[in-house]
Steps between C-alpha positions, in 0.01 A plus 500: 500500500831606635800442298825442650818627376869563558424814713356269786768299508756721535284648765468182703880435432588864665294421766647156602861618522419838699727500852315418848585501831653161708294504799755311724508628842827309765426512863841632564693731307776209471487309169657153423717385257395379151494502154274455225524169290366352141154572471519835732436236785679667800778250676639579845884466533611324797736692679441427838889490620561831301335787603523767285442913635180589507557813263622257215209286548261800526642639172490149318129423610388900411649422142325192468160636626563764250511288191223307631288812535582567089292157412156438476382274785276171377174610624496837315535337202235231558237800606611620153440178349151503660406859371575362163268181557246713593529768195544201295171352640285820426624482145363160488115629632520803326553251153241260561252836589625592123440134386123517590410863441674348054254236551218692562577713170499195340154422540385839497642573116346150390176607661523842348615313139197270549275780499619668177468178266154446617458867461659527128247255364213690630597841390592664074669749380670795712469308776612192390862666451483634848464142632767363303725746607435451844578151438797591401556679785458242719686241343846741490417540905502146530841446304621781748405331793604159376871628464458711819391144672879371290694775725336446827551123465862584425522745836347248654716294450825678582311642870485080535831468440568807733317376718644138534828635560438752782338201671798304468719833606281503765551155603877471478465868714311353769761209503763712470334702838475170681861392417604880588319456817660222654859631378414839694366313799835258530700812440309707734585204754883461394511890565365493840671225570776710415434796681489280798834357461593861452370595811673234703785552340522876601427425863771253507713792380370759694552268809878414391517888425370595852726275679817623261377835586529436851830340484644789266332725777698314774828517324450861406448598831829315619661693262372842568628444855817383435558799262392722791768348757736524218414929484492449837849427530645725221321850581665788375638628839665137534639501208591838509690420796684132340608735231654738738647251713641354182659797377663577864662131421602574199683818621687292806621251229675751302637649811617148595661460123657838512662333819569213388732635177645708747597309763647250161676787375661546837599149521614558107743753608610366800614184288683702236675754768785242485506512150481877414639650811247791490185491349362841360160441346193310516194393261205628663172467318137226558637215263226409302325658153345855541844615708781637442859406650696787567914515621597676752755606783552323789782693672548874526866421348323318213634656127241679321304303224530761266901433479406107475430204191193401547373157326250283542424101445232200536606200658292182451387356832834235522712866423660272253442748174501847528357710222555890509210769449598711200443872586430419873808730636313688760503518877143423448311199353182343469408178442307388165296158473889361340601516887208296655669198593859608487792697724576820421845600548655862459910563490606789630880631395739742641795485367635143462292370797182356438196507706209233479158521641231206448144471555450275807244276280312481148283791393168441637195535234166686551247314643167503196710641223509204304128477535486848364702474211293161343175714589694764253648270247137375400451873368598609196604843609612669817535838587756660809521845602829593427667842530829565273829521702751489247478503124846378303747540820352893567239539774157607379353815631127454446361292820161432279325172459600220256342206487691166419324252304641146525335258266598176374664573173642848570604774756323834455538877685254780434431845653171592633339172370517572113848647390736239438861524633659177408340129393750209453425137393728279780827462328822378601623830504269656755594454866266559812623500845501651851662833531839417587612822769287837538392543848180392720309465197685238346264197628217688287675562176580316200793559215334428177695532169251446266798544163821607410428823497233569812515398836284593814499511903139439623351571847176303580267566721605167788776220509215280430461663143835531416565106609206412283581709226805329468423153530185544283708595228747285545234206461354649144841514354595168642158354307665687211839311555675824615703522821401883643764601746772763613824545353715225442216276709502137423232390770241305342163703607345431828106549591 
């Protein structure tokens, strides 16, 4: 008879808990949503007015089948349950085969023991001992088979037992499949009826899709022509030709200005011919920022400059203060962002009599600097092209490149990008200005005198550059509460 120990059990336990396949096959690739509850029973969410991507839901149900596929479904563990049954019930023949083959040795030693008592009555001597023996003999067989009869009563026993619990496993399996069943089946259901909501849900969107496609379509097109009458209109050779037409404008307006001042210079001096008997010069120069005014004779019996005091002033718009330009004692000048806004006046003296010339209006500014200089105050650092006019009063020989560096704490010159010729913190004692006198040039140069003991004349590369130089650094040293300007200047800055 078979004995069963821990070896099987651990075998059958190994073989319950082994990983299967979830045969679950959707009709559409398009899962539902749901979640599993108490008991691993599956419940459906309802989430009809929220419909969630289909690549969430695909990932959520592909996780879900996932774990599912790690468990053991029902009905492989009731077939296991019924392999057991049926093991158990071979154990069972194989034991009552034993039973009867015991009881058969039973009879046959009692026969057998039978035969030697009548035998040892009839027989002496030699023999007499043999039969006695054999007796013997049979009698320890019999207590051998009586306590072999003890252990298969016991093994029966237990393969009872066994027995009576792997048809009760068996049971509660097959209940277990049933209950299993019906779950699956409603699920199965609650899935396609899923999938089908699915479905109609996706052609409702397709559908709105189509008909947003259509109208985006529509729209697109509507655009797409009107950007085409739009290039239409503005080809290059049109605007080619606005820009040329523009530029031809531009030059007849300055014409017209140049008149203009002239024609109210002429009236100017025709006013004051009463008042000065003769009038011997003029102030001829664009009056506006980037220019430069420049004195000169009128009459061929006009007194040469060069014997003359020359001096000159900025008037305020009402004329009623008048605040003179240290250092500006030259036939020429140019105006500096101080002068936007204001009247420029020069004095001219010969002898005791005194000769004054006016602008005819305010200095005019330049239209987009002030753009340009806050696009350059957001920078930390600017560079100019400068070239060295001047060093300390005594004009500079070398003509090579310097390169100013304006920043927002300090002023700083070098030579050839890396050598350093002067770098100042603002200060009250530096002054920065327009060059004051020196020629054509002066409406691109700047005075700078960075110390006591170094000063500079530097030529930039436009008016523009020099104008935003200038007013750049005026701005950094007013954010330093510093007033940057000429010579005896008291003019708060102007951008």
């Amino acid at each position: 008879m078979t004995r069963i120990d821990r070896v099987l059990g651990d075998s059958m336990k190994k073989n319950v808990f082994s990983p299967v396949s979830v045969d679950v096959i959707f009709a559409s690739s398009r899962f539902p949503t749901y979640k599993v509850g108490a008991n691993n029973q599956i419940i459906q969410v309802n989430d009809e007015q929220k419909v969630l991507p289909m690549k969430e839901v695909v990932a959520r149900e592909t996780a879900q089948l996932l774990e599912q596929h790690k468990r053991l479904t029902v009905r492989d563990l009731a077939s296991k349950f019924e392999k057991g049954l049926a093991a158990a019930a071979k154990l069972s023949e194989e034991a009552r085969v034993r039973e009867a083959a015991s009881l058969e040795k039973h009879v046959l030693l009692k026969n057998l023991r039978d035969a030697f008592e009548s035998l040892r009555g009839r027989v002496a001597g030699r023999n007499k001992d043999d039969i006695e023996e054999a007796i013997a003999m049979v009698e320890a067989l019999a207590v051998q088979l009586t306590q072999r009869e003890g252990e298969l009563i016991l093994e029966k026993a237990e393969v009872k037992k066994l027995a009576n619990f792997l048809k009760k496993a068996s049971e509660d399996a097959k209940k277990l499949v049933d209950e299993e069943r019906s779950i699956a089946r409603a699920e199965i259901e609650n899935a396609r009826d899923a999938v089908q909501r699915v479905e109609v849900a996706l052609q409702e969107h397709e559908r709105m899709s189509r008909a947003s496609g259509n109208q985006d379509l529509e729209e697109l097109m509507k655009e797409v022509q009107e950007a085409r009458r739009i290039k239409m209109l503005h080809q290059p050779s049109k605007v080619m030709d606005m820009e040329h037409e523009l530029h031809a404008l531009r030059i007849q307006l300055a014409e017209k200005s140049k008149q203009s001042i002239q024609l109210q210079k002429e009236l100017a001096l025709t006013k004051r011919v009463e008042e000065y008997m003769v009038q011997f010069y003029e102030l001829d120069g664009l009056e506006a920022l980037g220019s430069c005014l420049r004195v000169q004779a009128c009459s061929n019996t006009a007194p040469e400059l060069s014997s003359c005091s020359i001096q000159w002033y900025r008037l305020t718009t009402e004329g009623d203060k008048k605040e003179l330009i240290s250092g500006a004692t030259k036939p020429v000048y140019a105006p500096e962002p101080f002068d936007v806004g204001r009247i420029l006046q020069v004095e001219v003296i010969l002898d005791d009599q005194i000769m004054t010339l006016s602008t005819t209006g305010p200095i005019d500014p330049v239209p987009g600097l002030g753009n340009y200089v806050e696009a350059l105050v957001r920078r930390h650092d600017t560079e100019f092209n400068v070239v060295v006019i001047q060093m300390n009063g005594t004009d500079h020989s070398s003509q090579s490149i310097h390169t100013l560096h304006v920043g927002k704490m300090r002023l700083k010159l070098c030579r050839g990008g890396k050598t350093t010729v002067a770098k100042e913190f603002y200060s009250t004692s530096m002054q920065l200005c327009g060059v004051r006198g020196g020629g054509n040039a002066a409406a691109q140069a700047l005075f700078w005198k960075a110390n006591a003991g170094i000063s500079f004349v530097l030529a930039f590369e436009s008016e523009r550059e020099r104008n935003a130089a200038l007013m750049l650094a005026r701005r950094f040293a007013f954010d330093c509460n510093i007033m940057l300007a000429g010579p005896e200047d008291r003019s708060p800055p102007s951008v």
